[in-house]
C-alpha positions as CSV (number, residue, x, y, z in Angstrom):
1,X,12.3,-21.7,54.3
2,X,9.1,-19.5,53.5
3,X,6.1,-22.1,51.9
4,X,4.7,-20.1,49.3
5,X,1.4,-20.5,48.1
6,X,0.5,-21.2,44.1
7,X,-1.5,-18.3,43.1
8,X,-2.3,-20.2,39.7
9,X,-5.0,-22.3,39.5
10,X,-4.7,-26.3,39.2
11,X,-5.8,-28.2,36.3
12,X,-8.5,-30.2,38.0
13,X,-9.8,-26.6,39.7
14,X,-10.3,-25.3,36.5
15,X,-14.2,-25.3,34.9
16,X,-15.3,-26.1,31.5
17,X,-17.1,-22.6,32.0
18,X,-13.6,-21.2,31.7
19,X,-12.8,-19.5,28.6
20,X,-10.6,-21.3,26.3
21,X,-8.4,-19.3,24.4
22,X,-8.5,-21.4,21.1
23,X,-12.1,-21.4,21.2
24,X,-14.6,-20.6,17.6
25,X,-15.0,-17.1,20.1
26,X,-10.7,-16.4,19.6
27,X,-10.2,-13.7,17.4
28,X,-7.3,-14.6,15.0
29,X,-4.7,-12.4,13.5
30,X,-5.6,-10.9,10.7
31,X,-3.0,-12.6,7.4
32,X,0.0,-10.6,6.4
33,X,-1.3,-10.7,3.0
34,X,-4.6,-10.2,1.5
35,X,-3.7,-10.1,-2.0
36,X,-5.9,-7.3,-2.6
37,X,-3.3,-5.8,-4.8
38,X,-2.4,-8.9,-6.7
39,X,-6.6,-9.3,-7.7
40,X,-6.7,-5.9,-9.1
41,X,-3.4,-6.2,-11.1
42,X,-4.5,-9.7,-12.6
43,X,-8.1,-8.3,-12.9
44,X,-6.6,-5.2,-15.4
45,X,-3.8,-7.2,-17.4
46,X,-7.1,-9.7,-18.4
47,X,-9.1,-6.7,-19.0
48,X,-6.1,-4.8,-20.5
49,X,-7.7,-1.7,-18.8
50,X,-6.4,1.7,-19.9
51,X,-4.6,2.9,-17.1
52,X,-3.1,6.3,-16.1
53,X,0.0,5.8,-13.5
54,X,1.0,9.2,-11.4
55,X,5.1,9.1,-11.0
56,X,6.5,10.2,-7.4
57,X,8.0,13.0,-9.4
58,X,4.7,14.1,-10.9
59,X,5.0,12.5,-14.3
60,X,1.6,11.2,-16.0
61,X,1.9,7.8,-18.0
62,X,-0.9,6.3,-20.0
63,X,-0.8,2.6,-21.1
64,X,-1.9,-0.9,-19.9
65,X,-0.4,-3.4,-17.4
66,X,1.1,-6.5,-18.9
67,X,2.7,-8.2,-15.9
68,X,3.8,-7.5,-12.4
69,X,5.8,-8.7,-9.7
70,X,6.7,-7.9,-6.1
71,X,9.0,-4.9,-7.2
72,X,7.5,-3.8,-10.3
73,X,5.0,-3.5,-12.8
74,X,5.8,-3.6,-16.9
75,X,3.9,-0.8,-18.6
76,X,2.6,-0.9,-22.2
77,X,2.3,2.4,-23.9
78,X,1.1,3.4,-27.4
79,X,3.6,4.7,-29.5
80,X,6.1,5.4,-26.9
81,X,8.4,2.4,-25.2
82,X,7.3,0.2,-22.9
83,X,8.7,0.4,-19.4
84,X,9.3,-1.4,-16.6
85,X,8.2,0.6,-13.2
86,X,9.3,0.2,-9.6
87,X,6.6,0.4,-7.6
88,X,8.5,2.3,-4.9
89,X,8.3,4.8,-7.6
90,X,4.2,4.8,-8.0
91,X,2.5,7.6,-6.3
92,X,-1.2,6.0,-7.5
93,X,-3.3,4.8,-10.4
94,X,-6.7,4.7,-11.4
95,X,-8.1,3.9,-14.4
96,X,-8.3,6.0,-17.9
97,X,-12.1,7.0,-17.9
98,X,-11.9,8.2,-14.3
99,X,-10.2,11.5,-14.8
100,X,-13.2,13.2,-16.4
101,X,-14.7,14.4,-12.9
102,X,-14.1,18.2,-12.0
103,X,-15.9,18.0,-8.9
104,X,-14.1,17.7,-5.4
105,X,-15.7,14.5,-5.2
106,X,-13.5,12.9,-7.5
107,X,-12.0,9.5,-6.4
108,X,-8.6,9.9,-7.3
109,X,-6.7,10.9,-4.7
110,X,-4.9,14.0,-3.6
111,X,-1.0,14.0,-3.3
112,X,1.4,16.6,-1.6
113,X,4.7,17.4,-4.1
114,X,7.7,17.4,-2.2
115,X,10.6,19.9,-3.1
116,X,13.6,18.8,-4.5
117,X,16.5,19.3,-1.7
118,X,18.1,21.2,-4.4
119,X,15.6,23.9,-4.1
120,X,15.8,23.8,-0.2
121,X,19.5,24.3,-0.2
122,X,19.4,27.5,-1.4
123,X,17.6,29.8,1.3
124,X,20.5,31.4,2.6
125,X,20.9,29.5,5.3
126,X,23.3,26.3,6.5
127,X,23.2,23.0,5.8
128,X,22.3,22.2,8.8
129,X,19.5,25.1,9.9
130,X,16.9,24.2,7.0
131,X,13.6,25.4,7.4
């Protein structure tokens, strides 16, 4: 039988000048959660900011935020019925005022429509061999 030598080091080799790896020098993982998005939803329902929410399907709504929840937000219009939104649904939102701004420097952000597949499916060519 071969005697193999231990390539790690011992315990009572090892120097206090050794980095420890649970030292105030570890970087820590950065927290699943930072609640950003649960500040700013609390921070307009108290405010009862007028916002403007932009639909996945292009559609424009203009109301306030009364509550939220992990799924979905519940919408308060004027003079139209209040909904209750999925957020999977929400392409963005800013605030009411913030629209005004023509120049390219606007903050809201820009979004790419997608086509429906209905308009897709009619080039001529197989299900399949979409372009």
């Amino acid at each position: 039988m071969v005697n193999r030598k231990l390539i790690r080091p011992s315990i009572s080799e090892m120097s206090p000048s050794t980095p420890k790896f649970h030292g105030p020098g570890y970087k820590r993982v950065p927290p699943d959660q930072t609640h950003a998005e649960n500040f700013y939803y609390v921070k307009q329902m108290n405010n009862k900011t007028p916002m403007v929410v932009r639909l996945t399907n292009g559609e424009d709504l203009q109301g306030y935020i009364e509550w939220y929840d992990r799924d979905c937000i519940k919408f308060n219009r004027e003079g139209a019925p209040n909904l209750l939104i999925y957020k999977t649904s929400i392409l963005y939102m800013y605030k009411q005022g913030e629209d005004t701004g023509d120049d390219e420097g606007s903050r809201r952000p820009r979004h790419r429509r997608y086509p429906d597949r209905d308009d897709r499916a009619d080039n001529g060519l197989p299900d399949g061999n979409r372009d």
